[in-house]
N, C-alpha and C positions, 0 to 999 in steps of 0.2 A: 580421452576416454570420457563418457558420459551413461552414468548411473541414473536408473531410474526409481521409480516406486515397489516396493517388495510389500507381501502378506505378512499376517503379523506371523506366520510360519517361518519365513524368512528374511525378516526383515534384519534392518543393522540393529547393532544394540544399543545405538545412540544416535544424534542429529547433531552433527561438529558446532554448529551453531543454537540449535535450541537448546540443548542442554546446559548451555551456558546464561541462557535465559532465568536465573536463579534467582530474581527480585526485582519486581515491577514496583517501583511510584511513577504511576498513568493518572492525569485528569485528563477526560475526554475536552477536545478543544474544537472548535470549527466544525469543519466535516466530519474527521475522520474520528468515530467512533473509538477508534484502538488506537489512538495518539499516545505513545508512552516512552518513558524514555526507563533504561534498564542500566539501573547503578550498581553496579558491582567493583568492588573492592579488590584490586587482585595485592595479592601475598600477605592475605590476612587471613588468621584462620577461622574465619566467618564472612559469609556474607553482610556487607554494612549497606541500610541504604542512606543518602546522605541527602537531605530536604533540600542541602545549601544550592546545591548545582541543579532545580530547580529554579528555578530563580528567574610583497612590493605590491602595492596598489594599482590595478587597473583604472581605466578610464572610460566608464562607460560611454556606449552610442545611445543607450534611449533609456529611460526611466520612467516606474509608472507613475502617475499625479502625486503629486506634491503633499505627505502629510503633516507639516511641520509641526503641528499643535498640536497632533498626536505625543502622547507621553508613553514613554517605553513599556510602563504597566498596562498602559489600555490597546498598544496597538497589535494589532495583528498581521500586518502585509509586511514582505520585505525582498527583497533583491536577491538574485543570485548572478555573478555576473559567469558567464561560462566562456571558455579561452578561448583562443582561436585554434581553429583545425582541432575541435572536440573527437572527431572520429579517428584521430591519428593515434597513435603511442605516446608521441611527445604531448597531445594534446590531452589526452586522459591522465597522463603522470601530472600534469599541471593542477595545484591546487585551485579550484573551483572558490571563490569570496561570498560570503556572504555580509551585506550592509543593508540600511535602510532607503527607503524610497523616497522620492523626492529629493536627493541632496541630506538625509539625515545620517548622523553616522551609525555608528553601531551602538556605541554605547544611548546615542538620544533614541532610537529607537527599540531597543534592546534586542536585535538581531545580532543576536553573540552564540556561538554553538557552545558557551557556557550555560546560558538560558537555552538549551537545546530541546526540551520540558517544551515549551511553549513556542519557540520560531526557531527549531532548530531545523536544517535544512540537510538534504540525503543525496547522493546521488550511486546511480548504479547503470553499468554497461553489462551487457553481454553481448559476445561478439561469434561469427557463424566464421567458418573457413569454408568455402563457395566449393572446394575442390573435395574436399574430405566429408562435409555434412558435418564434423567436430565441433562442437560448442565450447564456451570457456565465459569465465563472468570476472570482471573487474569492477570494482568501487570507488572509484575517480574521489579523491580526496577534500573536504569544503573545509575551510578554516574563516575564521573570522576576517572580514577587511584588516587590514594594518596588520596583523600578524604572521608566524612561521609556521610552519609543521613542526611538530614537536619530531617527528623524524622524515626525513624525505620521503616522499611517496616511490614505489617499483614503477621503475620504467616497464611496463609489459612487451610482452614480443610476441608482434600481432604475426599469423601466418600474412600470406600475399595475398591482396583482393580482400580483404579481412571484410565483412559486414556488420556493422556496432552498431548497434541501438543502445541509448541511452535514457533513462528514466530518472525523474525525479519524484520524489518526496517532502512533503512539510508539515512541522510540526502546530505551524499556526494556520492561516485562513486563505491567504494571497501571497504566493511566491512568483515573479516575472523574473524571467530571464531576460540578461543583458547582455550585449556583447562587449567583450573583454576589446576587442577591435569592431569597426564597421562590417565587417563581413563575417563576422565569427556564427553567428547566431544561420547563417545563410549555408557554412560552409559545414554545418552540422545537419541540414535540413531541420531545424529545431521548428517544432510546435507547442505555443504558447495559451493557443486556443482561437477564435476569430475575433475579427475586428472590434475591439472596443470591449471586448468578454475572454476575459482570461480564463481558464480551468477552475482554476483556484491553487489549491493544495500541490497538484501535478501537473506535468506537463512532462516533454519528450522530445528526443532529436533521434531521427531517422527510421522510427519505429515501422513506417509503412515501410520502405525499401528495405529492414529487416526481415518484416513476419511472408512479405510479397516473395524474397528468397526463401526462406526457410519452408513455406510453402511448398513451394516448386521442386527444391529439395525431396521433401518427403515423400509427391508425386512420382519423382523419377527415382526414389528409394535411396539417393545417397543421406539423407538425416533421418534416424530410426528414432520414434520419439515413443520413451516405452508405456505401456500400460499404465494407468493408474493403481491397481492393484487392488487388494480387495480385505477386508476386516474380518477379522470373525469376531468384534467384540462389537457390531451394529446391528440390534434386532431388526432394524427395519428403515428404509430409506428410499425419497423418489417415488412414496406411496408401496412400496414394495415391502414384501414379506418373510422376515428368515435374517436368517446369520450371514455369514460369507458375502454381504454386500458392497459395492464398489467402494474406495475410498473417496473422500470428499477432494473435489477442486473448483478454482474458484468461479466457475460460471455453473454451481449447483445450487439450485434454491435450495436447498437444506442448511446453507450456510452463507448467501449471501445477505446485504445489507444495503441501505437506505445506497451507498456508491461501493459498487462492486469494483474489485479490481484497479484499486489506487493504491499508490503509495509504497515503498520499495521494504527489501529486508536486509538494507545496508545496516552494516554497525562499525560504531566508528572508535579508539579510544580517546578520551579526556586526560591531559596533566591536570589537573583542577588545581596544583601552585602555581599552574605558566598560564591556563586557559586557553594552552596549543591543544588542537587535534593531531592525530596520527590515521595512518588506517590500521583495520582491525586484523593484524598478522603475529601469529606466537611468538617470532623475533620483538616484535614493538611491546607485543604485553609483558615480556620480558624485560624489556630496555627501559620501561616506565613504570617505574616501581611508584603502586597508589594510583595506578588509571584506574577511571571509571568507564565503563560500556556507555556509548548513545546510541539510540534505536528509533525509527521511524516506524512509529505506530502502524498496523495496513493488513488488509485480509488477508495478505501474501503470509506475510508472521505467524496473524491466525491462525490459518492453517499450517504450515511448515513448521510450527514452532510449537504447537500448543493440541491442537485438535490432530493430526499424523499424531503426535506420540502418544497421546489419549488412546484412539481408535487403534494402536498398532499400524500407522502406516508407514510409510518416505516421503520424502519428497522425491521432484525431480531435480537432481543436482548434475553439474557441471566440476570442471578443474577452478580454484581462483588463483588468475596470473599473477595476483600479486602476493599469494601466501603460500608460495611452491607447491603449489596442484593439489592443494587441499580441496574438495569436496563443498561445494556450498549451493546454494537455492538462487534466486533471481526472481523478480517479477515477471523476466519476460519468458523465465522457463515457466512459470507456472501458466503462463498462459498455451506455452506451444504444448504444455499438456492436457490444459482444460482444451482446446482446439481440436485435438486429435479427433478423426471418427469415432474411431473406435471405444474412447475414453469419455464421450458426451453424453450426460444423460438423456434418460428419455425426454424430456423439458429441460432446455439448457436455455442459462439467464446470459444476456446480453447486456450493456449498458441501456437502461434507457430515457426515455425521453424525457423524465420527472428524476432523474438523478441531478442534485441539485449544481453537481459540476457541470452541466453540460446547460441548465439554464441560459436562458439571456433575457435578461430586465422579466425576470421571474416567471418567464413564460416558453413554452416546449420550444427547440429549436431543434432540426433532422439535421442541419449542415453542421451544426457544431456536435450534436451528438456525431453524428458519423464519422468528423475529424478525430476525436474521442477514439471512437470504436476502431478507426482505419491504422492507428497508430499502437495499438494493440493485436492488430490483424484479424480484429472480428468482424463478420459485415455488415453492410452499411442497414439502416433501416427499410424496411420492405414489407409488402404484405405477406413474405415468406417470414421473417423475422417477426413481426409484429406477433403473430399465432402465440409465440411467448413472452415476447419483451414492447410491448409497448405498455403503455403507463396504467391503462387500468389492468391486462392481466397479469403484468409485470408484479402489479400490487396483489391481484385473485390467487397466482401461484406460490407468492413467498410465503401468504396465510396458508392455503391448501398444501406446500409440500412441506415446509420448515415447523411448523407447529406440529405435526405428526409426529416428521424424524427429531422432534426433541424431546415431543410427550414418552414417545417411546424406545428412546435412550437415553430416559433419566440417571439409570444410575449410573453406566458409564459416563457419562459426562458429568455426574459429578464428582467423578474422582480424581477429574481436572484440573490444573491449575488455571484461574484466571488469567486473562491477559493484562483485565483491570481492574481492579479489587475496588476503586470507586464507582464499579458500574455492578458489578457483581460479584458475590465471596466465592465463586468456585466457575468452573467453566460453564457449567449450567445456568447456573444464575445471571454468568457473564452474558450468554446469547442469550436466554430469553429476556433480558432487558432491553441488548442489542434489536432484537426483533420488536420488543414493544414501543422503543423509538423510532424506528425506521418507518413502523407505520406510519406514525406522522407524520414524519417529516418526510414521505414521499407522497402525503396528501391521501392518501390508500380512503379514509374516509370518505375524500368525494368523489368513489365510486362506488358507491352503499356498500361499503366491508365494512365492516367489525372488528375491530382491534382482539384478536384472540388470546392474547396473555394479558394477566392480574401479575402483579410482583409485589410482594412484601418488601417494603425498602427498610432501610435501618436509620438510625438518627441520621445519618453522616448520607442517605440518599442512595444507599448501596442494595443492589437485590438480594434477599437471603433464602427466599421463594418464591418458588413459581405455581401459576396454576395455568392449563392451556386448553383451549373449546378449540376441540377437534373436529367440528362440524364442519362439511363442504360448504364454504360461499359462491356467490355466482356474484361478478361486478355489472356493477349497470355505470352508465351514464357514459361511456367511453369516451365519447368526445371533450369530455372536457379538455382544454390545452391551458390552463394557466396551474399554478399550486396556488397554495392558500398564503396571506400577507404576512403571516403568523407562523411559528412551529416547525417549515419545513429545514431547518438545520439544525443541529445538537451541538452541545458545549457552553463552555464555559464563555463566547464572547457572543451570544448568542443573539444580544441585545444592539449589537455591532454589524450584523451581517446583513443586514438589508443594505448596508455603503459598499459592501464589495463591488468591484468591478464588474460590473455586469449581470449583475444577479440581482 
């Protein structure tokens, strides 16, 4: 069974996983703006957040360069090594390691999903059944190198032919995937990014030969991917005017950012006395008395978690095989719903070429954006595509539609909670900050735009107002192809990222 998006006439009365979303400590890190990790306390009669958790070994076939004089507080990159036969059962029930690069361990590098805050590492499957068009989502388990799952991960039980795409997530700057064996990384079809240029933050195994099926599916009608669905709490959206307007997904400039569509809405639990992980199943929260929630920050979340319950919507959910057919979201559902026809805005955002993931040696790349894009099932770059997503009106539309739809749903949106209360004290404040970083660090300036939002920040750097010029711009200069040496990435290692790979 696979549930879609409802109005807020009928909507459910809660989001099995956002609701659970009950206290963010978020510092924006790397890329991803909405890097947060979600500490919650279970069998206590409050919410606690806890500052502190802040803070059998495979054998890998390749590793990225050598950081050994990195020290655990400064570095940002780290390893994930992924098992062999990732697309199987046995291979997804396998805990996923994360360690440092170059030969550093965990602890020298601080790639501990105790530090989960800062390099903790996510991963998420969803899997298609070819014969039925049936969706379902699995969370493939990541524990720290050298250690155990705090409980075994579900074996899932894939139908036949099963098609899995697999997504990853990161809470710091550079995560590479490594093979658990010489062919593991092969036998996943895994994508890392191109030669010598990593992603960064994300990356993915078998995403084309998922979205390529699922596709095909939908054409021949066996996968019915439903409706977006529609708000009646959005005056206006997409330049559009009036109540009853589409709900948000994640290739809407009304809510995209500086990198659309990264990053997973895996959540994992923490024993924070053992520093074992589990996955996030009501058995385990149970069995772990004093787990804490980890979360890979990501616009998927955003939306599904934050801005749906705000606005009255759903997500699009699936069964989770490993929490007896509980109801949950996905990254790659949220795309086969941004995808739909019928569910695309009239200007639908793409990845593009000035998203700082897709970079190479800090300059526009179409082959790696499009590996990017292909692995989410969006297409490639074109002068079809360009019309909205190439860099300069990529940057022309996010000012022209997203300043509008926030000038004039201020106050629902501020009835939001933040995603990150160091970015902004409410969800309004949260995205127009979001959007006055993103300007820059997509360069949007060196195409004569204007940065359209002013933010009142607080001591602590946090937005607590907005003010937003709703004026139409027109971009000029489109040809530029490099960003700026400066400012195009956000967070806190910021001074750092000019080293990443590739970038």
């Amino acid at each position: 069974m696979v549930t879609g998006r409802r109005s807020a006439r009928r909507r459910r009365a809660d989001w099995n996983r956002g609701t659970r979303i009950a206290a963010i400590l978020a510092i924006p890190v790397a890329l991803g703006l909405l890097i947060a990790i979600v500490i919650v306390v279970r069998g206590a009669s409050s919410t606690t957040i806890d500052p502190a958790a802040l803070g059998a070994s495979a054998s890998p076939s390749a590793s990225a360069a050598a950081t050994t004089t990195t020290t655990a507080a400064a570095n940002v990159s780290c390893d994930i090594i992924v098992p062999a036969n990732p697309l199987s059962a046995k291979g997804l029930a396998t805990p996923y390691q994360l360690t440092g690069t170059g030969g550093m361990t965990p602890a020298q590098s601080g790639c501990t999903m105790t530090n989960a805050a800062n390099l903790g590492a996510f991963v998420q499957a969803t899997i298609l059944n070819p014969a039925t068009g049936q969706l379902a989502v699995y969370d493939p388990l990541v524990i720290t190198q050298g250690t155990t799952p705090a409980v075994a991960p579900v074996v899932p039980t894939l139908p036949a032919n099963a098609v899995v795409t697999i997504d990853f997530g990161f809470n710091g700057t550079n995560l590479t995937q490594v093979g658990a064996t010489r062919n593991a990384l092969a036998q996943g079809n895994c994508a890392n990014g191109t030669a010598g240029s990593i992603f960064g933050q994300v990356s993915f195994c078998n995403g084309i030969n998922f979205f390529n099926t699922a596709h095909r599916l939908e054409a021949e009608g066996r996968l019915v991917v439903p409706s977006e669905g529609t708000s009646g709490k959005i005056v206006a959206s997409g330049g559009a005017l009036g109540t009853g307007q589409a709900c948000p997904t994640t290739h809407n400039f009304d809510m995209i950012d500086q990198d659309q569509s990264d990053n997973v809405t895996t959540l994992y639990l923490l024993n924070p006395a053992t520093g074992q992980t589990a996955q996030d199943t009501t058995a385990n929260a149970a069995n772990i008395p004093g787990s804490t929630t980890l979360a890979n920050g990501s616009d998927n979340i955003l939306v599904d978690a934050f801005m749906d319950p705000t606005l009255g919507c759903t997500p699009f959910q699936a069964p989770d095989l490993a929490n007896n057919g509980q109801l949950t979201s996905s990254q790659a559902l949220d795309e086969l719903l941004a995808e739909k026809a019928g569910n695309q805005p009239r200007i639908a955002a793409l990845v593009p070429e000035n998203d700082p993931m897709v970079l190479v040696n800090n300059a526009f790349s179409a082959q790696k954006d499009n590996l990017y894009r292909a692995e989410l099932g969006q297409p490639p770059v074109s002068a079809q595509t360009n019309v909205t997503s190439a860099p300069a009106v990529y940057c022309q539309n996010m000012v022209n539609i997203q300043t509008p739809f926030l000038a004039a749903n201020q106050t629902v949106l501020a009835t939001g909670q933040s995603p990150v209360t160091a970015v902004g004290d409410n969800l309004l404040t949260f995205l127009a900050n979001r959007l006055n970083m993103s300007f820059t660090n997509l360069g949007c300036q060196n195409f004569g735009l204007t940065n359209p939002v002013t933010v009142t920040l607080d001591g602590n750097g946090a937005a607590t107002a907005a003010t937003f010029n709703t004026t139409v711009q027109k971009a000029t200069n489109p040809g530029n192809t490099t960003m700026p040496t400066q400012g195009h990435r956000k967070g806190r290692h910021h001074h750092q990222l000019m080293n990443s790979s590739g970038m």
